[in-house]
C-alpha positions in Angstrom: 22.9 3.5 -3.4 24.0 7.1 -4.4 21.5 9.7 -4.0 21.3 10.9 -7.6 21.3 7.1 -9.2 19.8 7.3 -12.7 19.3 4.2 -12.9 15.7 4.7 -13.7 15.7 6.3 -16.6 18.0 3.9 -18.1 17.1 1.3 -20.8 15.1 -1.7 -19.4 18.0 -4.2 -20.8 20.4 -1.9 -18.4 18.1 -2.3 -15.2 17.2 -6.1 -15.8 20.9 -6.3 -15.8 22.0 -4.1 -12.7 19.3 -6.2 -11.2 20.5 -9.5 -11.9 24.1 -8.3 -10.7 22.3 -7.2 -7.2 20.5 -10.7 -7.2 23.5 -12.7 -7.0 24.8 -10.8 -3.7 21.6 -10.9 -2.1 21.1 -14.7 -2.7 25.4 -14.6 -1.4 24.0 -13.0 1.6 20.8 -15.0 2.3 22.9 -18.4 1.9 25.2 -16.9 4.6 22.8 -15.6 7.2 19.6 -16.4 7.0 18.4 -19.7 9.0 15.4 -19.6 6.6 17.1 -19.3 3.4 19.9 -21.6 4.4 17.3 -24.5 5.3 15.0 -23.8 2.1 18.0 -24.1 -0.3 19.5 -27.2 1.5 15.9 -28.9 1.7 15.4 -28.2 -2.1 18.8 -28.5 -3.5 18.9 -25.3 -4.6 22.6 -24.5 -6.2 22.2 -20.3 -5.7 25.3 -20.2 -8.5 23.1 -21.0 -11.0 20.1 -18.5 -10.5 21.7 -16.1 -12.5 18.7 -14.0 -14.2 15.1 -12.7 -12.7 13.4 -15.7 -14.7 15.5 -17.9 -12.7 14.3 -17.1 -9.6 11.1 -19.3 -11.0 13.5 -22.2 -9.7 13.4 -21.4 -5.8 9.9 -21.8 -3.9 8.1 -18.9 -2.7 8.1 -17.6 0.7 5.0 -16.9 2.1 3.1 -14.6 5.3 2.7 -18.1 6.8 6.6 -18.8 7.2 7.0 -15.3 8.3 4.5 -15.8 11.3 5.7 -19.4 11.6 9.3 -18.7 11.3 9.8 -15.1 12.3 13.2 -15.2 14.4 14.6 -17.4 11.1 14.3 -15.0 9.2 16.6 -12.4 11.2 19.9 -11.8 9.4 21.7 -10.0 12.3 23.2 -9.9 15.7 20.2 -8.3 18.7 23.3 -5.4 19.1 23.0 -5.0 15.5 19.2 -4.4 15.6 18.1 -0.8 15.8 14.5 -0.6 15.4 11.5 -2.8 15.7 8.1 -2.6 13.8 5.3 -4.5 13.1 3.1 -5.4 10.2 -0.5 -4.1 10.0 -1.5 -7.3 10.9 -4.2 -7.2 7.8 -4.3 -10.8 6.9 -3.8 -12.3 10.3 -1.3 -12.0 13.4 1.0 -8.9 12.9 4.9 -10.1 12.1 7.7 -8.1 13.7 10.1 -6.8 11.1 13.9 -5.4 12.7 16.0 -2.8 11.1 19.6 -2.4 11.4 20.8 1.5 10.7 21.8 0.2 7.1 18.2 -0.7 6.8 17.1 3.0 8.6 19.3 4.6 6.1 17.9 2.2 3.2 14.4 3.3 4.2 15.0 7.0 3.8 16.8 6.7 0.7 13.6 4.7 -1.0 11.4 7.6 0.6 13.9 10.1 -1.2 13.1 8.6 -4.7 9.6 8.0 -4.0 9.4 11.9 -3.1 11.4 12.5 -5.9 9.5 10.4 -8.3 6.6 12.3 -7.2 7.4 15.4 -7.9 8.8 17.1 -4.7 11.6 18.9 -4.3 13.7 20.1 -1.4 11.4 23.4 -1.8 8.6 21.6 0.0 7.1 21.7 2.8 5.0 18.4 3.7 2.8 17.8 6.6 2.6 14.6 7.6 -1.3 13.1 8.4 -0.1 9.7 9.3 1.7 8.2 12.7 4.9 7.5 13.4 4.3 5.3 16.1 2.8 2.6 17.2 5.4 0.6 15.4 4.4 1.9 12.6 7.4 2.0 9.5 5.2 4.1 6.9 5.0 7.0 9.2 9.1 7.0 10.3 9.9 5.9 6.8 8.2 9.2 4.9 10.1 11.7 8.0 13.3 10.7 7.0 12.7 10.4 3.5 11.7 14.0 3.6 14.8 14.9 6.0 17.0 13.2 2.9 14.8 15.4 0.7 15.9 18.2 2.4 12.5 19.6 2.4 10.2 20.7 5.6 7.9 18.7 7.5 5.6 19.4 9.9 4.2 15.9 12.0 1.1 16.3 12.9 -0.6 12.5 12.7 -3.5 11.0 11.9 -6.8 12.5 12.3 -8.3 15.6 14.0 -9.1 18.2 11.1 -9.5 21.0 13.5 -5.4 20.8 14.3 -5.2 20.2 10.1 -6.4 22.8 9.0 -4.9 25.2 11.7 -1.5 23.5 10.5 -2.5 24.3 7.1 -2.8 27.8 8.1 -0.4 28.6 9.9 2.6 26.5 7.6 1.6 26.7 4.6 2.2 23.4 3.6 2.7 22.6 -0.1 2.0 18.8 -0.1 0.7 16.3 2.3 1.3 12.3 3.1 -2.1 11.1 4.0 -5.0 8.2 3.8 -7.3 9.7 0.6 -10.8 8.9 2.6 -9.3 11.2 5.6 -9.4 14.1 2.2 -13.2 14.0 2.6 -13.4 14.5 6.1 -10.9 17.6 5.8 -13.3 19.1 3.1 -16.0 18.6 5.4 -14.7 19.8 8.3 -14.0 23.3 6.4 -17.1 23.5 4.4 -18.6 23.4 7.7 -15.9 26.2 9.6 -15.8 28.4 6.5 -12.4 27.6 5.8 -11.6 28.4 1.7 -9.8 24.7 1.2 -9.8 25.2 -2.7 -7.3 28.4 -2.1 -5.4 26.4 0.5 -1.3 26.0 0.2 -1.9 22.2 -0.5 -0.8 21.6 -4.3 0.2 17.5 -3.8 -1.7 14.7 -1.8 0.7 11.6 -1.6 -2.5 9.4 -0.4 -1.5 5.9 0.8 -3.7 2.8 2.1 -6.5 3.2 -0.1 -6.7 3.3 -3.9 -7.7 5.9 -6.3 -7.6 4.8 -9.6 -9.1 1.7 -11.8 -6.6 0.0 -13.8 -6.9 2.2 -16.6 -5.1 4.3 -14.2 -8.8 7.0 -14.4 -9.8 7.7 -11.1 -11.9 5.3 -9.1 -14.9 6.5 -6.6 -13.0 7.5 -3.8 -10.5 9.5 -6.5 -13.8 11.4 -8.0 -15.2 12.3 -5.1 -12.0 13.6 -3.8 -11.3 15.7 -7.0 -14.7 16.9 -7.5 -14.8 19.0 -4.3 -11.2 19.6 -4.2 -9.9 20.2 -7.4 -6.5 21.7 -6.4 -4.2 18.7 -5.1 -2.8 17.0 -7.5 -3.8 13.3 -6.1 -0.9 10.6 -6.6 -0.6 7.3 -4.8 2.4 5.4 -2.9 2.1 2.0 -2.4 4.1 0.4 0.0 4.5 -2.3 3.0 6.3 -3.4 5.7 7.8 -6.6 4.5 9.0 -4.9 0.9 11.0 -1.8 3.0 10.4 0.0 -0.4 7.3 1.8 -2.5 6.0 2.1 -5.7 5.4 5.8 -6.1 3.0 7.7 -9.3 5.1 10.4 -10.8 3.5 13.2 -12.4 1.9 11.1 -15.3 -0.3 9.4 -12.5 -0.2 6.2 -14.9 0.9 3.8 -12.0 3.3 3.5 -9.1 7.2 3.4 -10.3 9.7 0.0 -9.2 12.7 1.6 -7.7 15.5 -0.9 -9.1 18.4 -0.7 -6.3 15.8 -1.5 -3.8 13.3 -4.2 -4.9 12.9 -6.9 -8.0 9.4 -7.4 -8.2 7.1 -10.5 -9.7 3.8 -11.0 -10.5 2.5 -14.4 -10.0 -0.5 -16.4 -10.6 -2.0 -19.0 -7.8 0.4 -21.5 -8.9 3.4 -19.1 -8.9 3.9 -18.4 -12.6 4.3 -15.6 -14.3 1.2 -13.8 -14.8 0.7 -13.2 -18.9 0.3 -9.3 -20.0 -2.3 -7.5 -19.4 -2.9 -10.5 -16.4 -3.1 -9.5 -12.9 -1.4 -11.2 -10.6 0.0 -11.5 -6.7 3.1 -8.8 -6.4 6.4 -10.8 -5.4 8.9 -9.6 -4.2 12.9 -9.9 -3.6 14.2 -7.1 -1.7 18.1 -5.8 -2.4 20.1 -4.0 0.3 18.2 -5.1 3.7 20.2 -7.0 5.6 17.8 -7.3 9.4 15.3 -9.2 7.5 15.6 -9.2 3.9 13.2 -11.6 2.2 13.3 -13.1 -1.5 10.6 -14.0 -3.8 7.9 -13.0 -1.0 4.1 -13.1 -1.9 3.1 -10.1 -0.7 -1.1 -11.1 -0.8 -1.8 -7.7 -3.2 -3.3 -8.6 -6.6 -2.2 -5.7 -9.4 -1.7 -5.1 -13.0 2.2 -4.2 -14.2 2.7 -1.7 -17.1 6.1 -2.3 -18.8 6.2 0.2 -21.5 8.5 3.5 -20.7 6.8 6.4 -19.1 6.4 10.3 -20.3 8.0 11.2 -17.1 11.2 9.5 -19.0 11.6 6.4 -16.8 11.7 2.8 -18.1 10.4 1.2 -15.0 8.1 -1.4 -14.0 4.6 0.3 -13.2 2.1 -0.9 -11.1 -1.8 -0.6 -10.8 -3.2 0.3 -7.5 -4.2 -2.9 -5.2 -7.0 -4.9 -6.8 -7.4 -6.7 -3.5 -5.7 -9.0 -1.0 -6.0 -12.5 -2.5 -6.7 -13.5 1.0 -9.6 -11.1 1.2 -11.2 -12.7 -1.9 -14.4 -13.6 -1.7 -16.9 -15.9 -3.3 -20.4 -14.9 -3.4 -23.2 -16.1 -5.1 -20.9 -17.6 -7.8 -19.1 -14.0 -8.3 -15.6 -13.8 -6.9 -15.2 -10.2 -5.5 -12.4 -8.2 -3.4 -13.4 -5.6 -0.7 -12.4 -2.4 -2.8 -15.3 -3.4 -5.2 -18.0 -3.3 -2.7 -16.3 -0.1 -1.4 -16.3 2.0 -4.5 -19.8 1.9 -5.1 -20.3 2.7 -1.3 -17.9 5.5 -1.4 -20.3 6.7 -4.0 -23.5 6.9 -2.3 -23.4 10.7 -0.5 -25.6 9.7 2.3 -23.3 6.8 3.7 -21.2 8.3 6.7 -18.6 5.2 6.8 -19.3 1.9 6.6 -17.5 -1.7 7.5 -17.7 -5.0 5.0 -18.1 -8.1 7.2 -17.5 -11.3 5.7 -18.5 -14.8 7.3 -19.4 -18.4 6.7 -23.2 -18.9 6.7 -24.7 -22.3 7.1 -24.3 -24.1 3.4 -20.3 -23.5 4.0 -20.2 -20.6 1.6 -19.4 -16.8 1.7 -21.9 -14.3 3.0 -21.5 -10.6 3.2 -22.8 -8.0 5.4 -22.7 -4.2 5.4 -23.0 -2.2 8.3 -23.7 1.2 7.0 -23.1 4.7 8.9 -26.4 7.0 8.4 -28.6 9.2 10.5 -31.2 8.4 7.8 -32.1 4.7 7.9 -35.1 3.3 5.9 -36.1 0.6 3.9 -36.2 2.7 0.8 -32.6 3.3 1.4 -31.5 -0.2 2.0 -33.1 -1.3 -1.0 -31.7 1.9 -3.2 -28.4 0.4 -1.6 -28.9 -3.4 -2.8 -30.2 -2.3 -6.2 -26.8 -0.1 -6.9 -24.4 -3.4 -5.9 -27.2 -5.6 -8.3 -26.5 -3.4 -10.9 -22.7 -2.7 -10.6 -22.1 -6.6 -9.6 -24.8 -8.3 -9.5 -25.2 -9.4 -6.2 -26.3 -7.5 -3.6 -25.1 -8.3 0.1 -27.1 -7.7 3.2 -27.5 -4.5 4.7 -27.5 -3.1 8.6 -27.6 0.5 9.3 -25.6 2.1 12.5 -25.6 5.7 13.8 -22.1 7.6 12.1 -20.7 7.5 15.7 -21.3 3.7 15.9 -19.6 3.3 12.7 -16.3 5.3 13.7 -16.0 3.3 16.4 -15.9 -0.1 14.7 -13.4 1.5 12.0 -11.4 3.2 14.6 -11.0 1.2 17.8 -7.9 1.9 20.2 -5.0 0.0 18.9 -5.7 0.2 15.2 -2.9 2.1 13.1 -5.4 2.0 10.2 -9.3 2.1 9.7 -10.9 -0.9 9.6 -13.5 -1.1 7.0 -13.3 -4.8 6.0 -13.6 -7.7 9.2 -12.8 -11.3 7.9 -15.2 -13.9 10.2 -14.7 -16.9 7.8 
């Protein structure tokens, strides 16, 4: 991995090929120590010699969040002494799975935050302030530090939450981009429309906003992404999409027209529910194979995030592999009222009603064995009237309309934020 690879503006026929070349010593280096991968190819006969292209790969099962949970030890490539740092998973989609880096994999991590930054736009004239955690076993938060250290650029750490120490940050720093969670954006307008502070004149030229999306597939900006830009039209607003089992991200350059593959790091698939190859202009589950880990690299791993992939080349000049944002977590899908629906469709039309102050999507079994939804909504204004405004904007943008329970704002926040969540919780899975 050299730090000024090219390899992404090369022709698609020369990264398919680097890939498959990369493929062949990961699937060497599986076979020789991974427990998992040595069991899975000697229970299905699998000769690795002869998976010699991406299409290939088609030929080995897929590997799944159940056999991490199931199997997590197996899945460690390494000696303990060799193992420097321990994280978890979010835990989204059921009991969190702990993930171990060796310093290969530290240094591996900061090089893929390196080209994200670099994909982005950033330079080592930056100075980024950091609105998300770096602990609590958190990667995302450790990962974009040292990418920015590799960057060469400043950082200022300041975590999650609290506008007030924000904006003072902002302030005093002068901050020229910052790594944070896009529905945190409107509380930091909020907070200085309130204080008097002049946000639209602020240092801030670049949000990298992870966690949340911001765009519809035809890459215009989504609910969340308008409301954002309407108030604060300065920051330029790109996404980074990312995870814990992957150890790399897909990063929007300039063009905002989808997150970029970074080839030395990942080959990606996009599969359907029987793991084939989605068609074009399909979406499909992301898949992934990751190249260069070697604590707990994984290979042809279902990630549970439904997207749309872009193959044509990109005005920024790269030939990559682009990718929506997240459409949903297939294991978030739900069936109601014979619509199939994912979370981030009942939250863009909350995200555009002004007078919701947070809200959290609950999702259960009700007695005929089939999906119901509830909506706990955050207002100090509750009324029938607005319930019903409510159910009639969800008839009209999907034609069902879920049931509705109003909270106090401060009620709310502390269902989306309790003690030992890294994330906000705005979707709770009963079923």
């Amino acid at each position: 991995m050299h730090k000024f690879s090219q390899i992404q503006f090369q022709s698609p026929a020369d990264i398919r090929a680097f890939q498959e070349a990369r493929l062949a010593e990961e699937l060497s280096y599986l076979q020789q120590h991974s427990k998992f991968y040595q069991r899975l190819f000697q229970t299905h006969h699998i000769d690795i010699s002869r998976i010699r292209t991406i299409e290939d790969l088609q030929d080995i099962p897929v590997t799944t969040k159940t056999d991490l949970q199931l199997y997590n030890d197996d899945f460690v490539c390494v000696e303990k002494k060799q193992i420097i740092d321990y994280v978890t998973t979010s835990g989204t989609l059921g009991d969190p799975v702990t993930f171990a880096l060796t310093s290969e994999d530290l240094d591996r991590l900061a090089y893929n935050e390196y080209l994200s930054f670099t994909t982005a736009g950033c330079t080592s004239e930056d100075v980024m302030q950091l609105m998300t955690t770096l602990d609590r076993r958190f990667m995302a938060g450790m990962a974009y530090f040292m990418g920015i250290r590799e960057l060469g650029a400043g950082v200022i750490r300041v975590g999650n939450g609290i506008p007030e120490l924000q904006w003072d940050t902002i302030e005093r720093f002068k901050p020229t981009c910052c790594i944070v969670v896009p529905s945190f954006l409107i509380k930091l307008i909020e907070y200085a429309e309130s204080n008097g502070i002049d946000y639209e004149n602020s240092s801030i030229q670049r949000a990298l906003c992870i966690g949340e999306a911001l765009r519809n597939p035809d890459f215009s900006l989504n609910t969340l992404g308008k409301r954002i830009h309407e108030r604060w039209r300065h920051p330029l607003l790109q996404s980074t999409y990312a995870s814990t089992e992957m150890q790399s991200s897909f990063t929007e350059c300039g063009a905002c027209k989808g997150g970029h593959l970074q080839p030395e790091l990942i080959i990606v698939e996009f599969l359907d529910d029987n793991n084939q190859p989605v068609k074009d202009g399909e979406a499909g589950e992301v898949t992934i194979t990751t190249i260069g880990v070697r604590g707990m690299p994984l290979l042809r791993f279902k990630t549970g995030d439904i997207c749309y992939h872009y193959t044509e080349p990109c005005s920024c000049g790269r030939n990559t592999i682009r990718l929506s944002s997240v459409l949903g977590r297939k294991g978030q899908m739900i069936k109601y009222k014979g619509t199939t629906l994912y979370p981030p469709a009942l939250y863009d039309i909350l995200d555009n009603i002004s007078e919701v102050k947070g809200y959290v999507v609950e999702v259960f079994t009700n007695d005929l064995g089939t999906d119901e939804i509830q909506i706990s909504v955050g207002t100090n204004k509750p009324s029938e009237q607005f319930a019903k405004q409510i159910k009639d904007l969800f008839r009209s943008k999907i034609r069902v309309a879920p049931g509705i329970k109003f909270l106090l704002e401060e009620e709310i926040l502390k269902i989306q934020f309790p003690q030992m969540s890294r994330k906000a919780i705005k979707f709770i899975d009963l079923r």
